[in-house]
Phi, psi and omega in degrees: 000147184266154166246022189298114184263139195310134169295138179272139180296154193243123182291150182260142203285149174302158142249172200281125154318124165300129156280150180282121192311182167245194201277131194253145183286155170304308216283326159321296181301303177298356186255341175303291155348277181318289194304329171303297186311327185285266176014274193289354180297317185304304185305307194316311181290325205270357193276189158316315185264025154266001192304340196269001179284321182306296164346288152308337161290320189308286165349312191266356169268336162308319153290349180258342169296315190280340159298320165309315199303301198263355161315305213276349202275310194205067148319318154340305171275319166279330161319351205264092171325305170310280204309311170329308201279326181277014163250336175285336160304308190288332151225063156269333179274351165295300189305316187329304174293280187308297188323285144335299180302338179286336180310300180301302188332283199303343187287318182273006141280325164303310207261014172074022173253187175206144182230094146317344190223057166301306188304317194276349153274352184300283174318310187303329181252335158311297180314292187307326167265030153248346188290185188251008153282328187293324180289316182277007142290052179000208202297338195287339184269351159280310163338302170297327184262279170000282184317271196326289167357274154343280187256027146281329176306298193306332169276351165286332159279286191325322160359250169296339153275308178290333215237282147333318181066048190268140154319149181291319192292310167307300202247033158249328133318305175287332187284339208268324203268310185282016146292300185308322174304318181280315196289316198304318200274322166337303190239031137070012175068036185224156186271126170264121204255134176289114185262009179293095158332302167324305180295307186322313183272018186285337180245348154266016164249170197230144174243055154144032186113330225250124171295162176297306161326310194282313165332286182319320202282281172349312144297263211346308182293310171313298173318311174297307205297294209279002155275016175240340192211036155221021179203184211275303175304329136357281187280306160342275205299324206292309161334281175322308203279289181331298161195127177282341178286319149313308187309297165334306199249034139292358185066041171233145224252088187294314201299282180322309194294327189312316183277357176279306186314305183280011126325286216271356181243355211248279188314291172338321178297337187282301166334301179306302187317340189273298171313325170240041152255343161274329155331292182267012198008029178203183164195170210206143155328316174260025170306156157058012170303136164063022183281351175315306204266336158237089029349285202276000164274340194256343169305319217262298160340302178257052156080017158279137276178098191297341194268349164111148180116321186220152187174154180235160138298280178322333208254335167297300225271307186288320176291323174326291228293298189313339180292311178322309193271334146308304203286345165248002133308337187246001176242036145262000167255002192072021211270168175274156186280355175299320171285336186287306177291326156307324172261001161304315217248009169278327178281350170265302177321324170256348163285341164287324176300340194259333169284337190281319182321298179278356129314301158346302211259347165260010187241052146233002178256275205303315169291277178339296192300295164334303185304312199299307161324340197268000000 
């Protein structure tokens, strides 16, 4: 007999069972959810991309200071419900003109340019499309001339800066002096006054209360928001202004957007120009003085970033309005146009200290983050 002793069988081991979470509450989860949502909705406003929403509240609160500025100066007038409404129509038609130009102003400021000499294309499509070969195509052959006008102008600047390679500030300047100069030799340094009914009526007449002008400014600002932020030419300028070299080796052709740009402000100059030949039933060389600098003030108000890269329509469109509302603050108190322009230029002066500040302070935010990353 063997003493060999039996091996014991080795049991097969269970396997492990996952444990179970426990039961989640419903009510837990949707107060979780919520809280999530709120969070970001918070990070958003409080982030870059809520700054031009902030922005714009600001604007708009800024206008209810100047409404209050003038209840308390000339109540009189402001107790009157009728006079409130026909002064806030007068000056959205005040706003009209500037407003369309501020449109092209913001596109070429986004896009890291600058256009002195909007006004003076202004005049220059105002003249030409008053003379009296012109007039005699009636509004469609005035119309037609403005426009083209405008924006042939505007492509001899994107040119002469893309192509030329002339600084924007130069050769927009020159463009500023020979437009007046041509519009001078044109209308013989005379006012030429417009007999087209049609264009004439253009600034008195009204659609449901609403003059036609606030219309018009009202398209233009649609059109401008959804080319800067529903289409490919859009995001294209926000680049080109952000860096253009970059932009270059992203395969977008910054010479060609460039001359679009002063193109796409040039046309805007032709608009206005109709307009305010419908204003004025007439129009002059020395027409649209200095509207270059308000513009490019209602631009820079409303939160457009002079070094290029960032910009709103709407936030362009609320600084128009707020200039408008400073100059009819002051001629309904009698005030001189000398103090309105010391504060128009007090008022360009602390929104560029308020754009460098936040700037500053976010490329020192960013930088802290690198290190800290590092």
């Amino acid at each position: 007999m063997s003493d060999a002793t039996p091996t014991p069988t080795a049991t097969p081991e269970r396997p492990q069972l996952p444990a179970q979470s426990p039961p989640v509450d419903p009510a837990e989860t949707a107060a979780a959810s919520e809280a999530a949502t709120t969070s970001n909705r918070l990070s958003w406003w409080r982030g870059d991309s809520g700054e031009g929403a902030r922005r714009n509240l600001g604007l708009i609160g800024v206008l209810v200071v100047l409404v209050i500025i003038g209840a308390m100066t000339r109540w009189d007038l402001y107790s009157n419900p009728d006079w409130v409404w026909g002064n806030t129509l007068t000056i959205l038609k005040l706003a009209s003109v500037v407003g369309v130009v501020t449109v092209g102003m913001t596109f070429v400021i986004i896009g890291g340019g600058i256009d002195l000499s909007v006004g003076a294309i202004l005049a220059l499509s105002a003249v030409w499309a008053t003379t009296v070969a012109t007039q005699s195509y009636g509004a469609g052959g005035m119309i037609f001339t403005a426009l083209v006008v405008g924006l042939s102008v505007g492509v001899v600047n994107g040119i002469l800066i893309s192509y030329g390679r002339l600084v924007p500030f130069i050769a927009t300047l020159a463009m500023l002096v020979a437009a007046r100069g041509l519009a001078a030799e044109i209308s013989n340094k005379q006012t030429q006054l417009s007999n087209n009914t049609f264009i004439n009526n253009i600034a008195s007449e009204k659609l449901l209360g609403i003059p036609l002008l606030v219309y018009i400014l009202a398209a233009v600002v649609a059109a401008g928001w959804v080319l800067l932020n529903r289409t490919t030419f859009g995001r294209r300028t926000v680049a080109v202004g952000g860096n253009p070299e970059a932009a270059r080796l992203a395969g977008i052709n910054v010479r060609r957007h460039t001359l679009l740009l002063y193109a796409l402000s040039g046309l805007c100059c032709g608009i206005a120009a109709i307009m305010l030949t419908a204003q004025a039933n007439s129009a002059q060389a020395a027409t649209a003085n200095l509207y270059e600098l308000d513009a490019i003030a209602a631009a820079i108000i409303g939160g457009t970033l002079l070094s290029g890269g960032r910009g709103t329509i709407i936030g362009s469109l609320l600084g128009v309005i707020i200039f408008s509302t400073i100059t009819n603050l002051f001629a309904i108190n009698g005030l001189s146009s000398e103090a309105q322009n010391m504060v128009k230029g007090g008022i360009i002066v602390a929104a560029v200290l308020v754009q460098q500040v936040q700037f500053r302070s976010i490329t020192q935010f960013l930088g802290r983050n690198r290190l800290t990353n590092s």
